[in-house]
N, C-alpha and C positions, 0 to 999 in steps of 0.2 A: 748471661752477660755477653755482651757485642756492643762491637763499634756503630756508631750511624749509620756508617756504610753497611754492616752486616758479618761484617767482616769477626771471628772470633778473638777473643783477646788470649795474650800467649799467659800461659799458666805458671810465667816465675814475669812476677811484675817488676818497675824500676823503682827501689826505693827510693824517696830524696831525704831523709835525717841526715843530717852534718854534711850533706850540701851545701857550701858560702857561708858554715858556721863552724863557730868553733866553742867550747864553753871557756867562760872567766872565771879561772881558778880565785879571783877574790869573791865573787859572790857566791853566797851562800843561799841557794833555793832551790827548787825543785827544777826537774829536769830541763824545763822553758823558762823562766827565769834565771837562768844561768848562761843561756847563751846569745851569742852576738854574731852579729853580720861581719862575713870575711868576704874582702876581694882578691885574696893572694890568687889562687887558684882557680879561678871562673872560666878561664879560658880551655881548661884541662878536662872539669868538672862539665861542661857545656859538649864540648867534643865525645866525652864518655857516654853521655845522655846518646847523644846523637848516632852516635857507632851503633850502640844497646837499639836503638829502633831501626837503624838501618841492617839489622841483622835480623827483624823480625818482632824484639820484645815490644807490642803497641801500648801495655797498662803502663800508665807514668803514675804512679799516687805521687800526694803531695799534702801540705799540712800548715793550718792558719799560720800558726806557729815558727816552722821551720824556719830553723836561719834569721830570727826574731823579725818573721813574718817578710824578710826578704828573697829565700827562697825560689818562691813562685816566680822571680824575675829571671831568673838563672834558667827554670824548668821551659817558661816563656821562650827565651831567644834559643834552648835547644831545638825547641819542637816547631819553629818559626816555616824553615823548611821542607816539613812533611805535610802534605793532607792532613788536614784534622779530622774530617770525618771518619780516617779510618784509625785513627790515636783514641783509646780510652783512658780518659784521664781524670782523676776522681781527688778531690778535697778531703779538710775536715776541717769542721768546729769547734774553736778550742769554747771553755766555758763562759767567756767574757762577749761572746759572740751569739746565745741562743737564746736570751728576754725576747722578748714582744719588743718586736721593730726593730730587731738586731741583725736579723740573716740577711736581708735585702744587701744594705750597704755594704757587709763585710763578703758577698761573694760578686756583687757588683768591682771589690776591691778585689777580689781573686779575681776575675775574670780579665780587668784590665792587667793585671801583674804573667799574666799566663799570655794575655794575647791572643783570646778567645772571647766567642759569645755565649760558651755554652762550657757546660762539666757537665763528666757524663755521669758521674754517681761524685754525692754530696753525702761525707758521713759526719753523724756524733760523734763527738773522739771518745765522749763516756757517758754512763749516766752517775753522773757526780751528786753526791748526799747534801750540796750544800749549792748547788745550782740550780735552776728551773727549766734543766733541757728539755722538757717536755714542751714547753712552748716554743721551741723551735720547730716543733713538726707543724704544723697547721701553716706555717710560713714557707718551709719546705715545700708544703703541697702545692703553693701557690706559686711556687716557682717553676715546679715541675710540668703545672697545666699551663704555662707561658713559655716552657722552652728552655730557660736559661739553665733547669737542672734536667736531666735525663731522669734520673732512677735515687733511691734514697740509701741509704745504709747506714748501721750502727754500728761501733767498735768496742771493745769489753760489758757488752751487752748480755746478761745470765738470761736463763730463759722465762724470768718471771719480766725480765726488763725490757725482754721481745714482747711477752702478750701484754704488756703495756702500753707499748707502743704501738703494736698493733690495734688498740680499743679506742685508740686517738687519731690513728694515721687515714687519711683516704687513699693515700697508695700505697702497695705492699712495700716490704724488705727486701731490696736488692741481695743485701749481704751484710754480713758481723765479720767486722778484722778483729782474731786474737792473736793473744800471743800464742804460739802452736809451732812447734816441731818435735824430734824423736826424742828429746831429753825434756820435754813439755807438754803433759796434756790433761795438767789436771782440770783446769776449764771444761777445757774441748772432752768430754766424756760422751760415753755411746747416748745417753739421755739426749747430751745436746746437739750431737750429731745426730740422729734421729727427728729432734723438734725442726731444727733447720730443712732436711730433706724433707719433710711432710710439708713444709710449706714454702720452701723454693728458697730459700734463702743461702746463697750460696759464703760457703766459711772460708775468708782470705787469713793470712797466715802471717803475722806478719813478727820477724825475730826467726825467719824459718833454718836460718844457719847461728842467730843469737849470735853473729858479729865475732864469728869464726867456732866458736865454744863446741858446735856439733862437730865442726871439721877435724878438728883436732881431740875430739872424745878417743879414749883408746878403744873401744869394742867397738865404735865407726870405723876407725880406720883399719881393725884386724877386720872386718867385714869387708871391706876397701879392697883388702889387698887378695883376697881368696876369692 
């Protein structure tokens, strides 16, 4: 995985979750219908973006979703200032997003909210039991032989849900975002570390401090300190 330019992407990427959101303690739903678009803090939030690449970090992920799909506007005016060729910056699809005739307009809608013509990897956020993510690859492909996507990837993807995907896709698997860190890996096991390396697929991590929980583990931090 690299930039246009060639350039390598730095190996602790910028997450944006609860970037310009916040969730609504009255509703009651799953993790994305609960939250809402916030403007308190954009100027702060924009500024951190922007330090984090001017230091070197180029991965920005990003998410249909995030920030109830406002987000990417925030991620947009950080990265406005940097080459983009040399920023990899990668989406995802929430489920409401990957029918037949669905990917087109909804990354046509990233792409304007980012302030780009291109993502450089485009993932499934899942393969959901009750969606038809599979038809979003074949649309994927077609985006990717036009430019507007670089590379594809999947996110909580088992490895029976990679050769799936794979038996439909024209282009390989960039990469599978799990959840993966020191107090997490029962996914991520040597089998599917193994499946992935055999066939290029590189495994992003994503919960890799789990929103402090590793940092603060006690047998982390006696290792920390010695």
């Amino acid at each position: 995985m690299q930039t246009k330019s060639g350039k390598p992407i730095h190996p602790i990427g910028i997450g944006t979750w609860n970037v310009a959101s916040r969730r609504n303690p009255n509703v009651v739903d799953d993790k994305y219908g609960n939250v809402e678009a916030v403007h308190d803090n954009e100027t702060s939030e924009i500024e951190a973006i922007s330090y984090s690449i001017s230091k070197g970090q180029n991965h920005i992920h990003c998410a249909e979703l995030y920030g109830a799909t406002y987000t990417n506007q925030v991620v947009g005016r950080a990265i406005a200032g940097f080459p983009r060729e040399d920023l990899y910056v990668t989406n995802m699809l929430w489920k409401t997003s990957v029918a037949k005739g669905q990917v087109r307009p909804t990354v046509g809608k990233m792409l304007k909210k980012l302030g780009t013509d291109y993502l450089d990897l485009l993932y499934i956020h899942a393969p959901w039991q009750d969606t038809p993510w599979q038809e979003a690859i074949p649309q994927i492909d077609e985006l990717i032989d036009e430019g507007m996507v670089r590379a594809f990837g999947v996110s909580n993807f088992t490895i029976e849900d990679m050769k799936r995907t794979q038996s439909i896709a024209k282009h390989p698997i960039t990469a599978n975002q799990m959840n993966y860190n020191v107090l997490h890996k029962i996914e991520v096991n040597q089998s599917f570390q193994n499946f992935c390396k055999r066939h290029g697929i590189a495994l992003v991590a994503y919960q890799p401090i789990k929103r402090q929980e590793v940092l603060q583990n006690a047998t982390i931090q006696s290792i920390a300190k010695t």
